[in-house]
C-alpha positions as CSV (number, residue, x, y, z in Angstrom):
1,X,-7.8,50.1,-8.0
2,X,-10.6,52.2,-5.9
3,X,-8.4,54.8,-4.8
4,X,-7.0,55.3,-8.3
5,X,-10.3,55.4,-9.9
6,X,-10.7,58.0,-7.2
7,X,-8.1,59.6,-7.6
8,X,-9.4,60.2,-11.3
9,X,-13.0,61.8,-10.3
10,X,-14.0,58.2,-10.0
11,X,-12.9,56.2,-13.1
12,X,-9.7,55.2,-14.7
13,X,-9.3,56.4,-17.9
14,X,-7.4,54.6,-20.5
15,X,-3.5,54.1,-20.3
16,X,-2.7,57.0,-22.7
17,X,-4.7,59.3,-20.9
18,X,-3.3,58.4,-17.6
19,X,0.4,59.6,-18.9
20,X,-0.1,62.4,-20.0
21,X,1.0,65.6,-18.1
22,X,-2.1,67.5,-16.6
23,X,-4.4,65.2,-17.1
24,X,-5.0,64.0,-13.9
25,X,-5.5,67.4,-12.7
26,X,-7.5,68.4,-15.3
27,X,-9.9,65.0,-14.4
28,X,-10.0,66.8,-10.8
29,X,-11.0,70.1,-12.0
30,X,-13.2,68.9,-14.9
31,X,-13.7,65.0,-15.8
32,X,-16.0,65.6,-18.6
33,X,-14.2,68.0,-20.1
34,X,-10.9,66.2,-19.9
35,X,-13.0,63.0,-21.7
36,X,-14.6,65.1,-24.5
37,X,-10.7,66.3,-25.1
38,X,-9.7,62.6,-25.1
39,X,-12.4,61.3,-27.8
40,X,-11.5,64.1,-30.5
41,X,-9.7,63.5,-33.4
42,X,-6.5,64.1,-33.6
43,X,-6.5,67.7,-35.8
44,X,-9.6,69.3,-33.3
45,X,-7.0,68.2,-30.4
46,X,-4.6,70.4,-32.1
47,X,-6.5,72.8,-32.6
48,X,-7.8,73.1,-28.8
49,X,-3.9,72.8,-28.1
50,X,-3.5,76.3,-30.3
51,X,-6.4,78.0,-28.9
52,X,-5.4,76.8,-25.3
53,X,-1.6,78.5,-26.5
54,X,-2.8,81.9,-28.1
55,X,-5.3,82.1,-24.7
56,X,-2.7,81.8,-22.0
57,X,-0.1,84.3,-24.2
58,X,-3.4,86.9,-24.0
59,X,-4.0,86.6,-20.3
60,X,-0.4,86.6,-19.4
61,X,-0.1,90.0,-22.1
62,X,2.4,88.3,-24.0
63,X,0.6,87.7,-27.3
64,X,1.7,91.5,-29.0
65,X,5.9,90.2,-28.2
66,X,7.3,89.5,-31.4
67,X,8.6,85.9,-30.2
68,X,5.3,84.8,-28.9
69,X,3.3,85.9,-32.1
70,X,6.0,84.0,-34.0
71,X,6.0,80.8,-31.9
72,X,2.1,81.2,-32.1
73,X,2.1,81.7,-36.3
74,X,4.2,78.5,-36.0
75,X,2.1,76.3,-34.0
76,X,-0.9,77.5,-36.8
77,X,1.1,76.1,-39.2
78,X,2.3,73.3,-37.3
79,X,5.8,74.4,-38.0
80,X,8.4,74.0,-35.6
81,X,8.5,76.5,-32.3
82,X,11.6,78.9,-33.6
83,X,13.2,78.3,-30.0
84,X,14.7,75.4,-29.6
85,X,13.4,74.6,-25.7
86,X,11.7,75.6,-23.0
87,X,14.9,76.9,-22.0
88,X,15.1,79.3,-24.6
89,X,12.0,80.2,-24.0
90,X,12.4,81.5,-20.5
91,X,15.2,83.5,-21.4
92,X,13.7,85.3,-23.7
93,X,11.1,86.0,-21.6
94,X,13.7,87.5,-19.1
95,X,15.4,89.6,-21.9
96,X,12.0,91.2,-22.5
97,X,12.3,94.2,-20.8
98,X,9.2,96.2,-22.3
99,X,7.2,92.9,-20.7
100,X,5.6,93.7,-17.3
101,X,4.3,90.7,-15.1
102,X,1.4,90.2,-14.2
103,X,0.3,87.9,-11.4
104,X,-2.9,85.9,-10.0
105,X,-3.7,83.4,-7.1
106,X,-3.1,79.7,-8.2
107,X,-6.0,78.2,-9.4
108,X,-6.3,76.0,-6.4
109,X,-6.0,79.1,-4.6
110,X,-2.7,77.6,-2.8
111,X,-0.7,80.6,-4.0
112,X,-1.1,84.0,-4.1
113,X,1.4,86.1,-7.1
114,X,1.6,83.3,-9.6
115,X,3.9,84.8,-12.2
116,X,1.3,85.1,-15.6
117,X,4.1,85.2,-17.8
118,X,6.1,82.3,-16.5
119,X,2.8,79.8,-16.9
120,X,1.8,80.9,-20.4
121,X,5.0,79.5,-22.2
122,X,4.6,76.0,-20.9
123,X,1.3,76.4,-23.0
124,X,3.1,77.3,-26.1
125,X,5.8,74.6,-25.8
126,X,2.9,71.9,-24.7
127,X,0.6,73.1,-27.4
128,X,3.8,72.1,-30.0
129,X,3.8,68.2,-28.4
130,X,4.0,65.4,-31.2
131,X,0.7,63.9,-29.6
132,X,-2.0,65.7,-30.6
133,X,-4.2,64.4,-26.9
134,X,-0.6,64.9,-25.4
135,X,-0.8,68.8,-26.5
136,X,-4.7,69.5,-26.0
137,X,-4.9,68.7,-22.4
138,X,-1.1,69.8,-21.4
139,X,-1.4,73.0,-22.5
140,X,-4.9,73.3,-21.7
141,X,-3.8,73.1,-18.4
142,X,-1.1,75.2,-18.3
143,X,-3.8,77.9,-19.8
144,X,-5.2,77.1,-16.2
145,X,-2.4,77.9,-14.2
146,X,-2.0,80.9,-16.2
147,X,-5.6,82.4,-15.5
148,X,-5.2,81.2,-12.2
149,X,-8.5,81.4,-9.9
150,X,-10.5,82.5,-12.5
151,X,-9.9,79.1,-14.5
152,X,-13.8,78.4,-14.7
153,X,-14.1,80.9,-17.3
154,X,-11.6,79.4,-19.3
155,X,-13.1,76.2,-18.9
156,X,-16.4,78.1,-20.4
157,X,-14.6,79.4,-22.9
158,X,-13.1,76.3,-24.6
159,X,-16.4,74.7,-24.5
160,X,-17.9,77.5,-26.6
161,X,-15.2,77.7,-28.9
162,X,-15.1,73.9,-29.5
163,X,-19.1,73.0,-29.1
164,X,-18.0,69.5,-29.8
165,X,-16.9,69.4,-25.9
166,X,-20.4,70.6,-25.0
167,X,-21.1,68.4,-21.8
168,X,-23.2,65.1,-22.6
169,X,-26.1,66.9,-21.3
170,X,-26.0,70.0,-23.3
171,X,-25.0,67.8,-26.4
């Protein structure tokens, strides 16, 4: 029990938390955060889940592609993605070919040319989860990998946009 509560910046959180994809990571990186995420209500997890979507499409230059900025409209309007996978997704991705990648370092700095593009539409698809916690904090994440090293400013950057995640000492 001591080395999983240490493994989650030094306490469990509850069961729901503890299955959801990128959670655990996100405890690593920032535990406060990833608890302010987990006590919202369900519609302001949605909406972080949009704003974490439309913020990795920007960084990764996608958000101006037609099939982003519809798959973006539709997560607005909670309205199906209009691909039917992640699948789907990827391959129009590769079929882009006005699309230029872009690349950073991992944001564990593990990796160096960490395909932009690739990481942002794992946000989008995460972002369109049936669990609103599920779709906060998995594409929130994958908003990370997409910024890459420079992930402190996006941390920053949700916590201004949603002051309700202000950390308990700034509250």
């Amino acid at each position: 029990m001591a080395a999983e509560s240490r493994r989650w910046a030094g306490r469990l959180p509850d069961e729901r938390v503890r299955r959801t994809n990128g959670a655990l990571e996100l405890a690593r990186l920032d535990r406060e955060l990833l608890d302010g995420i987990a006590g919202l209500d369900p519609v302001t997890q949605r909406r972080i889940s949009v704003w974490a979507a439309q913020r990795a499409c920007a960084a990764a230059g996608l958000i101006a592609r037609d099939w982003v900025s519809a798959a973006l409209e539709a997560l607005e309007r909670s309205e199906p993605l209009p691909f039917a996978n992640l699948a789907d997704a990827f391959r129009l991705l590769q079929a882009d070919s006005h699309l230029s990648g872009t690349t950073v370092t991992s944001y564990d700095g593990r990796h160096e040319r960490v395909s932009q593009q690739h990481m942002a539409l794992p946000a989008l698809w995460s972002a369109a989860a049936e669990d609103p916690l599920a779709a906060a904090v998995e594409s929130l994440f994958h908003a990370i990998v997409t910024v890459g090293i420079n992930y402190r400013s996006l941390l920053s950057e949700v916590r201004e946009a949603f002051p309700e995640l202000a950390e308990p000492d700034k509250r």
